[in-house]
C-alpha positions as CSV (number, residue, x, y, z in Angstrom):
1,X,-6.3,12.2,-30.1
2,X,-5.3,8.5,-28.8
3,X,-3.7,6.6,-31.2
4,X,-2.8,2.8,-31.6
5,X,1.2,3.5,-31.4
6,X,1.5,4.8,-28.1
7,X,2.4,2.4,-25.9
8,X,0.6,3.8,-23.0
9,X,-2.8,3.9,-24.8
10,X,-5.8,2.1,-24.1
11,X,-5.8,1.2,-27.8
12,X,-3.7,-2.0,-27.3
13,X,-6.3,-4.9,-27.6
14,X,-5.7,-7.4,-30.0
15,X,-8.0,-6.8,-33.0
16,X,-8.4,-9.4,-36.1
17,X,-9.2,-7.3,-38.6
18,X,-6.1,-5.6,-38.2
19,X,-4.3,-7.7,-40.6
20,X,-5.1,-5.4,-43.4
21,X,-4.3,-1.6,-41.6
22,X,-1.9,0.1,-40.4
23,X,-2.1,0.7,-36.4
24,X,-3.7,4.5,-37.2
25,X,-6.3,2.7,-38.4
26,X,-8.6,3.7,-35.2
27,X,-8.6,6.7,-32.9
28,X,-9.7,7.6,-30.0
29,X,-11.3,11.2,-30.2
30,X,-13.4,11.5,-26.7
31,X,-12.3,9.8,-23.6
32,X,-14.9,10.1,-20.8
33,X,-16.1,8.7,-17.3
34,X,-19.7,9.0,-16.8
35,X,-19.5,11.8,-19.3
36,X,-17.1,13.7,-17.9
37,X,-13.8,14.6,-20.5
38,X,-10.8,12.8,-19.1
39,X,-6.9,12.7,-20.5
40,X,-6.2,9.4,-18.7
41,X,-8.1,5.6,-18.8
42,X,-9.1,4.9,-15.1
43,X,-7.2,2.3,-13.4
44,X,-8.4,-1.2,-14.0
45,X,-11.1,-2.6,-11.7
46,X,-13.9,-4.9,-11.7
47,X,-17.4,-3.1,-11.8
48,X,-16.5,-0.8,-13.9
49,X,-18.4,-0.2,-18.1
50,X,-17.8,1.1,-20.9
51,X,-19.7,3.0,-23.5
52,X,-17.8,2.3,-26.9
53,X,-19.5,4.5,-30.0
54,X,-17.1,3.7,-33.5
55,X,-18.5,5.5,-36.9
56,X,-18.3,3.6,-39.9
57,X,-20.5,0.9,-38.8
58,X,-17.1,-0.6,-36.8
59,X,-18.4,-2.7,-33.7
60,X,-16.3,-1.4,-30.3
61,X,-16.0,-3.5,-26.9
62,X,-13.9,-2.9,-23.9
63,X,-11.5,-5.8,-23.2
64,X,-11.9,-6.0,-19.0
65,X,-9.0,-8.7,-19.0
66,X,-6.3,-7.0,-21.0
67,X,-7.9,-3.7,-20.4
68,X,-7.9,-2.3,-24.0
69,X,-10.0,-1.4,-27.1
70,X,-11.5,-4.4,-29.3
71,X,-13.0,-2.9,-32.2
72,X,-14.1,-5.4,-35.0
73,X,-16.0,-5.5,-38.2
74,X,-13.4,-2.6,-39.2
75,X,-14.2,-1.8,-43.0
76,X,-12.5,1.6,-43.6
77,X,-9.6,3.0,-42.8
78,X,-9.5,6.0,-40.3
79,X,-11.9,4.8,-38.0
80,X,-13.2,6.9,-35.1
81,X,-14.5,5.3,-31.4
82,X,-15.2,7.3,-28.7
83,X,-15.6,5.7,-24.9
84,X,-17.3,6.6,-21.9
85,X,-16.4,4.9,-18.8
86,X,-19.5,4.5,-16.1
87,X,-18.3,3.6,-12.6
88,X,-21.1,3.6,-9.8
89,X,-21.0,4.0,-6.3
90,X,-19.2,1.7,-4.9
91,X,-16.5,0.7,-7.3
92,X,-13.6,-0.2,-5.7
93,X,-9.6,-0.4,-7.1
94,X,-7.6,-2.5,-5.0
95,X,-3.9,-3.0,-4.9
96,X,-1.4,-5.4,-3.8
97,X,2.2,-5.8,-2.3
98,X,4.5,-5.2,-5.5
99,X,7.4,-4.1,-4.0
100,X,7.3,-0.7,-5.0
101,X,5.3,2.9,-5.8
102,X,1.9,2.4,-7.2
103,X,-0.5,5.3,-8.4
104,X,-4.0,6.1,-8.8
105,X,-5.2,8.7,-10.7
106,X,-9.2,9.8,-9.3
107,X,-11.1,9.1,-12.3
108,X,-14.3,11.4,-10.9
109,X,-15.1,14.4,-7.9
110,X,-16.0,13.3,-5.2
111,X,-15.8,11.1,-1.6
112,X,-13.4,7.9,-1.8
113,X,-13.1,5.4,1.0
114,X,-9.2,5.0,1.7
115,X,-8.3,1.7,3.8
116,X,-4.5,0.6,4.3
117,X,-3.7,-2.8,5.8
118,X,0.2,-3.3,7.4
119,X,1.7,-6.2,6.9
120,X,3.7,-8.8,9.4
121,X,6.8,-9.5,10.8
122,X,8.8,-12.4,10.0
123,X,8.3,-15.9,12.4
124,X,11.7,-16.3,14.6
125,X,13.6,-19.5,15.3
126,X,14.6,-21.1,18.4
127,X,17.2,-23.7,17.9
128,X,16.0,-24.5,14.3
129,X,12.3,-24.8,15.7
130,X,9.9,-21.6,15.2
131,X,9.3,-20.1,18.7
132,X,7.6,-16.8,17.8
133,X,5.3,-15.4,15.3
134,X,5.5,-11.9,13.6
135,X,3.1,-9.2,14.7
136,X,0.2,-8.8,12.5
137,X,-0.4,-5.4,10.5
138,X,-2.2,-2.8,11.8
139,X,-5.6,-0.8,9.6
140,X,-6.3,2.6,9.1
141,X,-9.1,4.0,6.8
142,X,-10.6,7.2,6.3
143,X,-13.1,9.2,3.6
144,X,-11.5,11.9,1.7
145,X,-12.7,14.4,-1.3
146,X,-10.6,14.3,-4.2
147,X,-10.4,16.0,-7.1
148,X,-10.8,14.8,-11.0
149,X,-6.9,13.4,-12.3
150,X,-5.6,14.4,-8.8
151,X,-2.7,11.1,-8.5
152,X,-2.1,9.3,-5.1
153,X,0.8,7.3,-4.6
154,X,0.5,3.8,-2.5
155,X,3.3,1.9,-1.1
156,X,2.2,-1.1,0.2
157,X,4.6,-2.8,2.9
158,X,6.0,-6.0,2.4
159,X,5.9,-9.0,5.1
160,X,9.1,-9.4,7.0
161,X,11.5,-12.6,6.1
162,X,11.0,-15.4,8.2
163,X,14.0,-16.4,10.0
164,X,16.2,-18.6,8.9
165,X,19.5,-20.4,10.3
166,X,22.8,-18.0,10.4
167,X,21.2,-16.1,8.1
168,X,19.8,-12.0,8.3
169,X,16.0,-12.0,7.8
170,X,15.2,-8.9,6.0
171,X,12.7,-6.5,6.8
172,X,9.2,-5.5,4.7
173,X,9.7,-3.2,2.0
174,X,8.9,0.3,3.0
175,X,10.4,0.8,6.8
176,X,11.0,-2.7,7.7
177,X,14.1,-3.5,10.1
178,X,16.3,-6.2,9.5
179,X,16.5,-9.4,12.2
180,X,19.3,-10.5,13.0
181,X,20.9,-14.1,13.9
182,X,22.9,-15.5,16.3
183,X,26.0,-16.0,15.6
184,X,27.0,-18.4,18.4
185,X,23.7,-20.8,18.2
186,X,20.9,-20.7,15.9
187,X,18.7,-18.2,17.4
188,X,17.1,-16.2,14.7
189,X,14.3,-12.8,14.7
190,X,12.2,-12.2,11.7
191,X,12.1,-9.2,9.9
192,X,9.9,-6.0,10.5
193,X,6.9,-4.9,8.2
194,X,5.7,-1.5,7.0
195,X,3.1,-0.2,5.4
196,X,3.0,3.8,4.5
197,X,1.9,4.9,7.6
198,X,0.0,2.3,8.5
199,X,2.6,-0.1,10.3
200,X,3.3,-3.9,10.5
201,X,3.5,-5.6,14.0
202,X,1.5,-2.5,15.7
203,X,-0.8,0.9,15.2
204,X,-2.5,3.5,17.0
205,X,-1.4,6.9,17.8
206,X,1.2,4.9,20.2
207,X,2.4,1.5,19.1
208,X,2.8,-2.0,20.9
209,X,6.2,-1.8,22.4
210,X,6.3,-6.0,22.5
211,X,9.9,-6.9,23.4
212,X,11.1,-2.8,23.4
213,X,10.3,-0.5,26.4
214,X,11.1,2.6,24.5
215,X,8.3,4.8,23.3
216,X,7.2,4.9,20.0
217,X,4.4,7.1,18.9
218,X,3.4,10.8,16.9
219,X,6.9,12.1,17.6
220,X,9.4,9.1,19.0
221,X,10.5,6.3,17.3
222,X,13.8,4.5,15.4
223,X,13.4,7.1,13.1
224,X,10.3,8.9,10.6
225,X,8.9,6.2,8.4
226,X,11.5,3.7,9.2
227,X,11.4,0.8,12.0
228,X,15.0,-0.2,13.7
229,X,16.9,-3.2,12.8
230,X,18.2,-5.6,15.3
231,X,20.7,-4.4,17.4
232,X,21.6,-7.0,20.0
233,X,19.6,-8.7,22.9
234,X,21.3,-6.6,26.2
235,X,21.5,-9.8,28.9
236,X,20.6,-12.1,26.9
237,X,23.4,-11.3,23.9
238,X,26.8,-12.9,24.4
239,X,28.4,-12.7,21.1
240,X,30.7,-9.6,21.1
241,X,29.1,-8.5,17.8
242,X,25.7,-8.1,19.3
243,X,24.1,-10.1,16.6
244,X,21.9,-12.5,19.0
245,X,18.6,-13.2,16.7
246,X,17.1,-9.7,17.9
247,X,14.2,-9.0,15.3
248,X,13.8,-5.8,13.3
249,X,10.9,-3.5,13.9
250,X,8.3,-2.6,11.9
251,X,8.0,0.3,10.0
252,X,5.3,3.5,10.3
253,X,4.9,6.6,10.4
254,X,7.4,6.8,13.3
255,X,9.7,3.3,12.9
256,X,9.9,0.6,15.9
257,X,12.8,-0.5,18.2
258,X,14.5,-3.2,18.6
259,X,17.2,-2.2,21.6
260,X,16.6,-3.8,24.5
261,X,14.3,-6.8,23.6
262,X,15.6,-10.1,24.0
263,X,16.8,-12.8,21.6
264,X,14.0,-14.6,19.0
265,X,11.3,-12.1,20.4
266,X,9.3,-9.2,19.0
267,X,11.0,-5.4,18.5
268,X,8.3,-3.2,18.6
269,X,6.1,-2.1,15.6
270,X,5.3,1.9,14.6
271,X,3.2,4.4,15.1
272,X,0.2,5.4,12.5
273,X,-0.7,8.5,11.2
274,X,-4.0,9.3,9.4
275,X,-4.5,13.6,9.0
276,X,-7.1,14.8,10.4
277,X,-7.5,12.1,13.3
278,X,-7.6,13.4,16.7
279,X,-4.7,12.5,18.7
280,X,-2.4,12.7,15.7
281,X,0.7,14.7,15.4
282,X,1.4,16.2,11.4
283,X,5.0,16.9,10.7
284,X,5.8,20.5,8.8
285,X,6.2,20.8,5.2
286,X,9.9,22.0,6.2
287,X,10.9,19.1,7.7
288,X,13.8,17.1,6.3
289,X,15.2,13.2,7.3
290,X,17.3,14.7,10.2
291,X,15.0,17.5,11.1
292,X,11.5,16.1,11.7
293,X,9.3,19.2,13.1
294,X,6.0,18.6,14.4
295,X,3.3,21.5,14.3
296,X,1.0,20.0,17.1
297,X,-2.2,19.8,14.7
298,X,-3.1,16.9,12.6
299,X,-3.8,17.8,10.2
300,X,-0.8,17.6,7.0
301,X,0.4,19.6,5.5
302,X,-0.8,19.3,2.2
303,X,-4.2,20.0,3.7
304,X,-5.5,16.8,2.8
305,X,-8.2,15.8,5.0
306,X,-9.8,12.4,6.4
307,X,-13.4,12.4,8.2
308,X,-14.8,9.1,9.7
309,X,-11.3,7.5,10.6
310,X,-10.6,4.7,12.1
311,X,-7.4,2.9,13.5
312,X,-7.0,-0.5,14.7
313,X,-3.4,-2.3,15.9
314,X,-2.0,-5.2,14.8
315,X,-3.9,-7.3,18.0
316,X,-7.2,-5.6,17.2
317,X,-10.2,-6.9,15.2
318,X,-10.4,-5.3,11.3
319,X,-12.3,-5.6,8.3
320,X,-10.8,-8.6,5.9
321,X,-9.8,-7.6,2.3
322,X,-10.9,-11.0,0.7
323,X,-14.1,-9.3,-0.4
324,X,-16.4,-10.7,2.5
325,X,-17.9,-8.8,6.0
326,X,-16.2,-10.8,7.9
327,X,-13.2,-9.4,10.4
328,X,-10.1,-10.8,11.0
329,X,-7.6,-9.6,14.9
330,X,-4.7,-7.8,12.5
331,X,-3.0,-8.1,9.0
332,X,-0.8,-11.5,8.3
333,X,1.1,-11.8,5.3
334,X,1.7,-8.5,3.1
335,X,-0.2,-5.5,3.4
336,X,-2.9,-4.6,1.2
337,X,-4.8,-1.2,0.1
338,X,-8.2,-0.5,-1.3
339,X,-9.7,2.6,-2.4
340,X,-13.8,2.8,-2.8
341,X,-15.3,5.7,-4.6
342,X,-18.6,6.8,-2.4
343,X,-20.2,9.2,-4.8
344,X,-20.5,13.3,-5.1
């Protein structure tokens, strides 16, 4: 039974008649999606209907803006609406750079189209002047059966700070490495981007080493799921506290370096990781922060599985998320995530 009070009930919509009830004036007795008993309301998307049936002659429509319950021409008092949610082929739930853990819980059985965009490091300075862009965000997508109220959890990266004067640029949320600034001059390395798995400034099984010469790729890196911050420019550095605008490296399944690139240029981004994708390396369900340990196959350990993958660096074309065909050579600005439901 969903009832008005609960805070995390679909039953929030503003409703006129209202005025004159109590808010257990209207439940909720059947929740489905295209017919199919559910516990939850799917996440909110465009595309997607509602079937609203209310006894007592009441009149019920789904709000697609605030994503709640509008029943009206409410005459008695309890009233009872049930609602069946059709989403088609196609539908598709797309999420944003927020800073922090999103989840989606799969409203129906069956294939889903998973596509992650990186995001992009942070523009360096050279004597108060930008001198170097970011590296763009790498792609990964792949097709995946999932399982009615199974929950995935998203973490879209963050862009990396642009530099500023004497001042830290910070790295993307999720793995980004901090730049650093020169102390002596005004040098200064943006920061590094992440995306879970899917990392900014690079891609592939191996990533772009840009300004590092240290490998990075299914079992080297800074560290797992974390890209280096700057560290110091080697020949170039002359301040004694090796702070000489080095930029931090972007984040992914194994983290970028910074050591050894010089000042206002590119660390290196990460690696990706998609299970199930040849070349890739999974990790064992025993592994701990310190203690990565690899078991040679790609598939995770969770044995979740992806067909039809596809990985593209940060200087490779990709599909746009805008909503068009078009294609764009790697992900600027934050990174992105869309998840399409293909059918049974």
């Amino acid at each position: 039974m969903y009832k008005m009070e609960k805070s995390f009930d679909v039953i929030k919509g503003v409703v006129p008649d209202f005025r004159n009830y109590t808010k257990n004036d209207v439940n909720v007795i059947a929740l489905k999606v295209n017919g199919e008993s559910v516990n939850f309301v799917p996440l909110k998307t465009n595309g997607v209907n509602a079937e609203i049936t209310c006894d007592n002659d009441a009149i019920g429509e789904w709000d697609t803006e605030r994503w709640g319950l509008f029943v009206s021409s409410l005459k008695k008092s309890p009233t009872t609406c049930s609602i069946n949610f059709i989403i088609e082929e196609g539908t598709e739930w797309t999420f944003d750079y927020i800073g922090s853990e999103q989840s989606f819980t799969v409203p129906l059985q069956g294939k889903y189209k998973i596509e992650l965009w990186g995001a992009e490091g942070g523009k360096a300075l050279c004597q108060g002047s930008v001198c170097n862009d970011g590296g763009n965000g790498a792609y990964t997508k792949g097709e995946i059966n999932l399982q009615k109220e199974q929950t995935l959890y998203l973490y879209v990266g963050g862009a990396g700070a642009n530099a500023s004067k004497r001042v830290e640029s910070l790295g993307g949320y999720n793995g980004g490495g901090t730049g650093t600034t020169d102390a002596a001059d005004d040098e200064t390395s943006g920061g590094g981007a992440s995306y879970n798995f899917t990392p900014g400034a690079a891609g592939g099984l191996s990533a772009d080493l840009v300004g590092s010469t240290l490998s990075i790729d299914q079992t080297n890196g800074y560290a797992f799921g974390k890209g280096q911050s700057g560290v110091g420019a080697g020949g170039y550095c002359t301040s004694t506290k090796g702070d000489c605008g080095v930029a931090g490296a972007g984040g992914g399944y194994y983290g970028g370096r910074s050591e050894g690139a010089a000042f206002a240029t590119s660390a290196s981004g990460g690696s990706s990781f998609i299970s199930g994708h040849e070349g890739c390396n999974a990790i064992k369900q025993e592994s701990v922060e310190n203690n990565i340990q690899h078991t040679g196959l790609s598939t995770h350990y969770s044995g979740l599985v992806f067909t039809n993958t596809e990985m593209k660096s940060g200087k490779e074309a990709m599909p746009k998320h805008d909503g068009t065909q078009n294609t764009m050579v790697g992900n600027s600005g934050n990174g992105y995530a869309r998840i399409t439901y293909l059918g049974k």
